[in-house]
N, C-alpha and C positions, 0 to 999 in steps of 0.2 A: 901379586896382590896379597893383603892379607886379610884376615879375620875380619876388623874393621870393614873393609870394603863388602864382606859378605852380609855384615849385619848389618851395615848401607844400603845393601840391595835390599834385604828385606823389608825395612822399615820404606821406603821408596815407592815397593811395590805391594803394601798391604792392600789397597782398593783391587788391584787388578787379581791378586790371588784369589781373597775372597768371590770376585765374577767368576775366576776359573774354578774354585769347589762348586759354585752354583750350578753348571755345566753337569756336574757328574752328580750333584743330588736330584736334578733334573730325572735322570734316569729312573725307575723306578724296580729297583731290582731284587725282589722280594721272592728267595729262593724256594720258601717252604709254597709260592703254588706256580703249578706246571704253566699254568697261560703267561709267566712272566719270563719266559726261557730266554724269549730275543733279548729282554732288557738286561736280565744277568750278563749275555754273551756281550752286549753294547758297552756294559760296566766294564767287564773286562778288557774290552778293546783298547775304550777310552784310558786307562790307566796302563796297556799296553806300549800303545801310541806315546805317551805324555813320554813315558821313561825311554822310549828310544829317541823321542825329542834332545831329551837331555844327555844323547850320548850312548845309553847301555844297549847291551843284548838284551833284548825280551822277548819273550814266546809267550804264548800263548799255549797251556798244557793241558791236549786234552784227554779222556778219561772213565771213568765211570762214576758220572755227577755234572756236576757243574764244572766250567774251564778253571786249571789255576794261570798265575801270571808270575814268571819264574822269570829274575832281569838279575842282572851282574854286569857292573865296571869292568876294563881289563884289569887285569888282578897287576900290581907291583909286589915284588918280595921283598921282603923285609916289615912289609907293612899289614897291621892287625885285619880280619875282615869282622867285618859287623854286618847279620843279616835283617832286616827290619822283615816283620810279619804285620799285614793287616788285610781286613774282610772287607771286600766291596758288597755282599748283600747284604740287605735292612729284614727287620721283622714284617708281618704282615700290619697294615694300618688300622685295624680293627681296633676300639669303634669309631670308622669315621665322622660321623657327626659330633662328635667333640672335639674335632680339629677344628681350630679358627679360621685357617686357611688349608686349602688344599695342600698334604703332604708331603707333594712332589712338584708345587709349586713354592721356591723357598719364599720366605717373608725377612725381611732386615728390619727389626725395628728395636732400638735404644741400644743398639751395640750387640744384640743379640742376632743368630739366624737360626729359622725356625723353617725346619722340615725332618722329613723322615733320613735317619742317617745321619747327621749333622755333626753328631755326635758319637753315633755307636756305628760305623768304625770310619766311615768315609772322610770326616774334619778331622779326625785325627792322623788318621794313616798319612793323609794330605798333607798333613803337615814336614813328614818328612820327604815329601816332592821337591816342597817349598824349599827346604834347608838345601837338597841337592841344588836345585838350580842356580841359586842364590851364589855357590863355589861354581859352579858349570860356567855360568852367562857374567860371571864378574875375573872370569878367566884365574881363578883359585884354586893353586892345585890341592885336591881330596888328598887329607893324611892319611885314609882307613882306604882301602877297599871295600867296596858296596854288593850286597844283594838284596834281592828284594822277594817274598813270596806272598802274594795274596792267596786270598780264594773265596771262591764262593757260595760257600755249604757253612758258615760257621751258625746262623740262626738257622736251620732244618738238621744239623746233628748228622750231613757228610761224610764217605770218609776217601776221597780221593786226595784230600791234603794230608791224613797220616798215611795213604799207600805211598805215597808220592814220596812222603820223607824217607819211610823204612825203606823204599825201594834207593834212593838217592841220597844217601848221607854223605856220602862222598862230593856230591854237587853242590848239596848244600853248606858242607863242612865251612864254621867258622870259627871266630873268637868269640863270640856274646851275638847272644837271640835280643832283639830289642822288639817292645813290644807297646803300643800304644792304644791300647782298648779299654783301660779304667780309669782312678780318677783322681783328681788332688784332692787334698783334704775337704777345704770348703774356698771360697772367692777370693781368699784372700793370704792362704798357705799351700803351696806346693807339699804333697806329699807322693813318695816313694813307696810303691807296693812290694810286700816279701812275703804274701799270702794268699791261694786263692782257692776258693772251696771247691769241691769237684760237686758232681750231681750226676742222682739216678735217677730218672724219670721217666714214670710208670705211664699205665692206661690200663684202668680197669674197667669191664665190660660187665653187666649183670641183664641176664637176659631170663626171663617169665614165660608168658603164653606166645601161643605161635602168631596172636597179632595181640593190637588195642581191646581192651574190653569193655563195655558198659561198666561202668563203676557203681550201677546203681545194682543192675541185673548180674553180677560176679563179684561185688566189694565183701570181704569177709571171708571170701571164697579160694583165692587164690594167693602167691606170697606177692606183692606189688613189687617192681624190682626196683622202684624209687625208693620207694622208704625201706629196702633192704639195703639199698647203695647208701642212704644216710646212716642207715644202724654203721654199714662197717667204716664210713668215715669218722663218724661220731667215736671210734674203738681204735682210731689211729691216734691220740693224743689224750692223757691223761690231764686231771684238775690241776697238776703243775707246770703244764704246757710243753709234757718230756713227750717223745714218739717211743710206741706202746712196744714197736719191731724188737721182738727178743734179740738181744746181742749188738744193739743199734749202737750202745756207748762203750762195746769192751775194749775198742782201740781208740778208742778220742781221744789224741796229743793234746792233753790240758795247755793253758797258758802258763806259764813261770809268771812270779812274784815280781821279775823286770818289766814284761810286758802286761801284766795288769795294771802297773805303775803306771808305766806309759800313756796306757788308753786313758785313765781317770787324770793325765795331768793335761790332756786333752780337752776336757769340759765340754764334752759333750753332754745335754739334756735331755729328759724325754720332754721337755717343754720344746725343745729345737725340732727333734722330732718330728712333733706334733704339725709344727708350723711346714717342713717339709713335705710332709706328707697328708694334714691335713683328717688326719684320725685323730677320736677323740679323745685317746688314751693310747700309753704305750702296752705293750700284752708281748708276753714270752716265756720261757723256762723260768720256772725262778729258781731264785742263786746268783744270780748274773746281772750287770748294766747290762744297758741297752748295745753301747757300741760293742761287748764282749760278745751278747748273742747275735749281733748283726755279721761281726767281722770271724771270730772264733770257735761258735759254740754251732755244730750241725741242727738240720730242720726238717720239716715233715710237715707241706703248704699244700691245700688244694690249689690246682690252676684252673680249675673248669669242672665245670656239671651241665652234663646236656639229657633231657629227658621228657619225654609227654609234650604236652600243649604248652607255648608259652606266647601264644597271642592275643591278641586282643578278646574282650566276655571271657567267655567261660566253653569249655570244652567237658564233659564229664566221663573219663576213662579212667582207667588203669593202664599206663601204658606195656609195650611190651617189652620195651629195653630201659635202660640205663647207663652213663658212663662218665666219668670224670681221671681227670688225668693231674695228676700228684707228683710234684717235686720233691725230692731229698737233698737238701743243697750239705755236702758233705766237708769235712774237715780233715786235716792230714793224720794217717796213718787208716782211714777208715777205707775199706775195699769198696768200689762201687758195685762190680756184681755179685760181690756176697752179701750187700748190702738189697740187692735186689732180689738176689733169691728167698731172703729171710721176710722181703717185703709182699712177697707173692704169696707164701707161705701164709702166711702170719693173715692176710686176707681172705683167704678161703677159709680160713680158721672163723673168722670176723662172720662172714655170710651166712645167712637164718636159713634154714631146710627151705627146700620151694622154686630157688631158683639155681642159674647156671651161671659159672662165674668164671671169666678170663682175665688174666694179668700180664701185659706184654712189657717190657723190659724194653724201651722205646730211644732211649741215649743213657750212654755213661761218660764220664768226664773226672779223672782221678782227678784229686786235690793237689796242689802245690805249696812248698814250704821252699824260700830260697834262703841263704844267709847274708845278713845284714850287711856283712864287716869284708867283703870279697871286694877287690880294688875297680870292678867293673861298676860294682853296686855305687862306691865314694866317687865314681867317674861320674856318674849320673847324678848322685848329691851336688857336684860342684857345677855342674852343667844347670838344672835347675834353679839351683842359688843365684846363679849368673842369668838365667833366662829369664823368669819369672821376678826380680829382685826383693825376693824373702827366703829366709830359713826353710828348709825340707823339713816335715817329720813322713817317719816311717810310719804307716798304716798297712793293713789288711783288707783284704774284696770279698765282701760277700759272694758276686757271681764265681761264673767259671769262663776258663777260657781253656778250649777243653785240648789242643793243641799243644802245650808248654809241654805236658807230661811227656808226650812222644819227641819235643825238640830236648827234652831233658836226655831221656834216654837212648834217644838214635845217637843225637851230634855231639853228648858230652861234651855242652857248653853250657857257661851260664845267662839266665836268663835275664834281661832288666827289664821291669812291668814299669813303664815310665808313661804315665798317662795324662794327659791334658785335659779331659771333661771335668763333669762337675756329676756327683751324684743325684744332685736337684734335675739333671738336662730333660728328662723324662725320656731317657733310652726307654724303649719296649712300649711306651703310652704315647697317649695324643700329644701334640704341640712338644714334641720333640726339638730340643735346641742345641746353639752351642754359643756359650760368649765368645763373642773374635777376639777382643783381649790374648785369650788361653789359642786362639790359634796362630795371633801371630807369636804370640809369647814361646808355644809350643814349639814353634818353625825357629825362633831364635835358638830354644832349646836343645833341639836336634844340631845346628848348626854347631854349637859350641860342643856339643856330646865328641862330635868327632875328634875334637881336639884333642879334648880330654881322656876319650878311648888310646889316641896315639901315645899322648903323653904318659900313659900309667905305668 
């Protein structure tokens, strides 16, 4: 059989694929809390079971964490291996009442599917099932030899997937890491990642009197650990929107004059922005476009503030604690734990006399920089071109995918961030989606990659 008859099969069986993701968004596999242990272990079965379906060895790896799910073809020589990486568990759903439907109940409406995961990783990863199957059940013989590595710790910051690697580099030894967790340009241009920011992400704790206090009968009296935690956020970011962390920018790998080019021949808006995300303005470092400081330029975000009374009337204390948890989404060349130690520092510096202040070092996630012009990288350009039918541009990822560093440095290969979302899908928020377009288009994409892996 050939190619043709594979991308027959897919186009054939787009209805019944999409019911099969529906099957495993179903699941509700939300690693970061413990009561959802069965449904992680479910996720993993379920995407166990599928790929021995189609033929491979899989196991099921267990560990200290959540399971991984480690599958491999019988290997052919002479022929390249390609190992595909993706995460079966989702963020937590929080705040549910702003889901239009339930989560983990998917929704199909206008070419869209709408649940949690859809997107961030499970419609993606899926998508390269689809492509396997497509050569399996159309009796196609696979050019590449295949692996496959999930896991289930990539939203709680895990690390049974990097013990797994350094321990097994040899198992997992191949030609090109492929990787589908971020995103095309926008709906209507495929883009190629070759950037991803690493991240250090804190938790600071400010703790006061040994409980709540009348605020009327102690106010004046003691340091509030609220408005001491505001003083030292308020001391994390200056009037030019730079982070305050001494030595934050002495390694930031600037952009070159080509790739500022790039971005601005892009045309990207803060009025596009805007419409994205629904702010009334854009806000950042200044110096820089917006897509420079999204994709390029490192950060310093609150994620959370939890403190005192926040219920309904009025409660009148001082509370006893305080705490908020702070992102540093980092850029290549910058260390993430000395990135964190300067950030621990640098906040007890921050904190007024009065109270007690901890800083935990909570995940890190080095940065990724891969090169554009590597024939793995132009295999994926041609792949895309063919898949998606438009032109690739190369972009940068804000997130992180905190995995690559260690598939960089264990298996000394290289890696392709070829992603099929959409930065609009609302990964990490409510009404999380994913256009089917981009998943069958993705499954075509994958399909053709393999060619063109062999072919290089």
């Amino acid at each position: 059989m050939s190619l043709d008859a594979v991308l027959a099969y897919l186009q054939a069986h787009r209805q019944e694929h999409v019911a099969q993701l529906c099957e495993l968004l179903r699941i509700p596999s939300i690693s970061s809390q413990s009561d959802h242990a069965g449904d992680i272990r479910a996720a993993a079965v379920f995407c166990a079971r599928e790929l021995r379906d189609l033929g491979l060895e899989a196991e099921i790896v267990e560990g200290n964490g959540h399971p991984l799910v480690f599958a491999r073809t019988a290997a052919v020589a002479g022929r390249p291996t390609l190992l595909f990486y993706g995460h079966y568990d989702v963020q937590p759903v929080d705040p549910l009442d702003q889901w239009q439907t339930p989560p983990f109940e998917p929704r199909l409406e206008g070419g869209v599917l709408y649940a949690r995961g859809s997107t961030d990783d499970k419609g993606q990863f899926y998508a390269h099932f689809k492509a396997l199957e497509a050569y399996v059940r159309t009796g196609t013989e696979l050019p590449v030899n295949l692996k496959f590595i999930l896991e289930g710790e990539e939203e709680c910051g895990g690390r049974h997937v990097y013990d797994y690697t350094e321990a097994n580099a040899d198992k997992l030894a191949c030609d090109a890491v492929i990787i589908s967790d971020t995103a095309l340009y926008n709906e209507t241009t495929p883009g190629i990642c070759y950037s991803l920011k690493g991240l250090a992400y804190m938790e600071i704790r400010v703790s006061g009197p040994s409980r709540d206090l009348h605020s009327g009968s102690y106010g004046g009296t003691v340091q509030n650990p609220a408005n001491a935690l505001a003083q030292i956020i308020a001391g994390l970011r200056d009037a030019q929107g730079r982070c305050t962390v001494p030595g934050f920018y002495d390694q930031v790998l600037d952009l070159d004059a080509g790739e500022r080019s790039a971005f601005a021949s892009l045309g990207y808006t803060d009025a596009l922005l805007c419409e994205e995300t629904g702010a009334p303005a854009a806000s950042g470092e200044a110096g820089y476009t917006t897509l420079e400081r999204m994709w390029a330029r490192p950060t310093c975000d609150v994620n959370g503030i939890t403190s005192g009374y926040g219920g309904q009337g009025a409660k009148t204390i001082i509370p006893a604690h305080a705490m908020a948890k702070v992102s540093m989404r980092l850029v290549p060349n910058q260390d993430p734990p000395a990135i964190a130690a300067a950030f621990a520092e640098h906040v007890r510096r921050l904190a007024p006399p009065g109270v007690k202040v901890e800083v935990e070092n909570l995940h890190n996630a080095n940065p990724v920089l891969v090169p554009r012009d590597s024939p793995m990288m132009q295999a994926g350009i041609r792949a895309l071109r063919a898949g998606f039918g438009a032109e690739p541009v190369f972009i940068r990822e804000g997130g992180s995918i905190p995995i690559v560093g260690t598939f960089q440095s264990c298996l000394k290969a290289p890696v392709l961030l070829l992603g099929y979302g959409l930065s609009t899908d609302n990964a990490h928020s409510p009404n999380e989606k994913f256009h089917l377009d981009n998943f069958w288009n993705g499954a075509r994409t994958t399909a053709l990659l393999l060619r063109e892996a062999a072919a290089r």
